[in-house]
C-alpha positions as CSV (number, residue, x, y, z in Angstrom):
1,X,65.2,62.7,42.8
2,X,67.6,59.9,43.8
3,X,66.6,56.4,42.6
4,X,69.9,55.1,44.4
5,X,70.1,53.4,47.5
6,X,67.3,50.9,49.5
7,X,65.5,53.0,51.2
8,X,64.4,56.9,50.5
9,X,63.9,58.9,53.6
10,X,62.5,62.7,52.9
11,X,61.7,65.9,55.1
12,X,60.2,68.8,53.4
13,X,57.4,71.2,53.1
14,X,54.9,70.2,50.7
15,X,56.4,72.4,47.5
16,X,59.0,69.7,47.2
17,X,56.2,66.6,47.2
18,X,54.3,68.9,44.1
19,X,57.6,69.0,42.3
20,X,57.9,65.5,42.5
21,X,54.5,65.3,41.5
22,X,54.9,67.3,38.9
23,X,58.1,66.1,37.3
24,X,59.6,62.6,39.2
25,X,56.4,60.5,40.1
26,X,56.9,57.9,36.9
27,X,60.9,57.6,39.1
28,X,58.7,57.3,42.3
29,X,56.6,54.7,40.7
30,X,59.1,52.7,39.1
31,X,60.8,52.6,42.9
32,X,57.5,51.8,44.8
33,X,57.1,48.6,41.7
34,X,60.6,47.4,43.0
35,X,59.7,47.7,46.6
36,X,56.0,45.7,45.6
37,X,58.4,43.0,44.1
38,X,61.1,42.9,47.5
39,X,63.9,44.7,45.7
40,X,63.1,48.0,47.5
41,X,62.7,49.4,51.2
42,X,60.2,51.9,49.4
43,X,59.9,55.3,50.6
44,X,58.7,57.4,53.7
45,X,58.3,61.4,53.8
46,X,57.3,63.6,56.3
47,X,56.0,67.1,55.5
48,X,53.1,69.6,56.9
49,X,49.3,68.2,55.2
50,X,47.6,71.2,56.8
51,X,46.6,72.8,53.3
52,X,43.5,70.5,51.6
53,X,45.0,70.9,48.5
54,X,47.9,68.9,50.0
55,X,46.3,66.6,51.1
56,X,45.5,65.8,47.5
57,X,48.7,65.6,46.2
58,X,49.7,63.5,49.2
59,X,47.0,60.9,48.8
60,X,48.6,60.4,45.5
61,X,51.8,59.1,47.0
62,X,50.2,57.1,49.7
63,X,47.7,54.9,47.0
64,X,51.2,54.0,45.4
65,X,52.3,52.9,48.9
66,X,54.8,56.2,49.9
67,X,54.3,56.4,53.6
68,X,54.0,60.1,54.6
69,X,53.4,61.5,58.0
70,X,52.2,65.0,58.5
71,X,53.6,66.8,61.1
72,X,52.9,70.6,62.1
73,X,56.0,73.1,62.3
74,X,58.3,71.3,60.2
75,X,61.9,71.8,60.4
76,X,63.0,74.5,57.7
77,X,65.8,72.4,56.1
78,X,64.4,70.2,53.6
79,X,66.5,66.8,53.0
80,X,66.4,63.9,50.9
81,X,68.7,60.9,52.6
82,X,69.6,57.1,51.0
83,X,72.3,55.2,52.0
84,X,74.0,56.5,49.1
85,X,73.3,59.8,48.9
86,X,72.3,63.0,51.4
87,X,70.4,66.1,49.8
88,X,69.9,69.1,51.8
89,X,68.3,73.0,51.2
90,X,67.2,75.6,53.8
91,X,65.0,78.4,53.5
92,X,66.2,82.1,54.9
C-alpha cells in the first residue's frame, strides 16, 4: 500500500482491509503516527462491515484513527487514490 501522498482515500470490499491487516498495518501505523504529529491527512476507507468478523478487523483501523464508513452494495472496482498515485482492480 502507498505511503506517498497527504491523504489516502480507499474503496474496497473488506478482503483488501484483511490484506492490509495482514501484511501493511505497521505502513498504516507509521502513516496514522505522522498524521497524530500534523504531517499527515491520515486515511479514510469505505467498504461493506456487514460480516461480524469485519467488523473486527475494521475496529482495528478505527482505534488507530482510519476513518472507515460502511456502506451496503459497494461498488465492484476497488481503488486506492493519493495525490500521487491512483490504484484500481475490478472483479468479473
Amino acid at each position: 500500500m502507498s505511503k506517498e501522498g497527504e491523504e489516502i482515500l480507499i474503496c474496497s470490499d473488506t478482503g483488501l482491509l484483511k490484506i492490509v491487516h495482514d501484511c501493511f498495518f505497521s505502513v498504516y501505523q507509521e502513516i496514522m503516527e505522522k498524521y497524530d504529529k500534523g504531517y499527515h491527512k491520515g486515511v479514510r476507507w469505505i467498504t461493506d462491515l456487514s460480516r461480524r468478523e469485519d467488523v473486527d478487523v475494521a475496529k482495528l483501523f478505527m482505534d488507530m484513527g482510519i476513518k472507515i464508513r460502511s456502506i451496503r452494495n459497494l461498488p465492484p472496482p476497488n481503488f486506492l487514490v493519493t495525490d500521487r498515485v491512483f490504484f484500481s482492480n475490478s472483479k468479473n
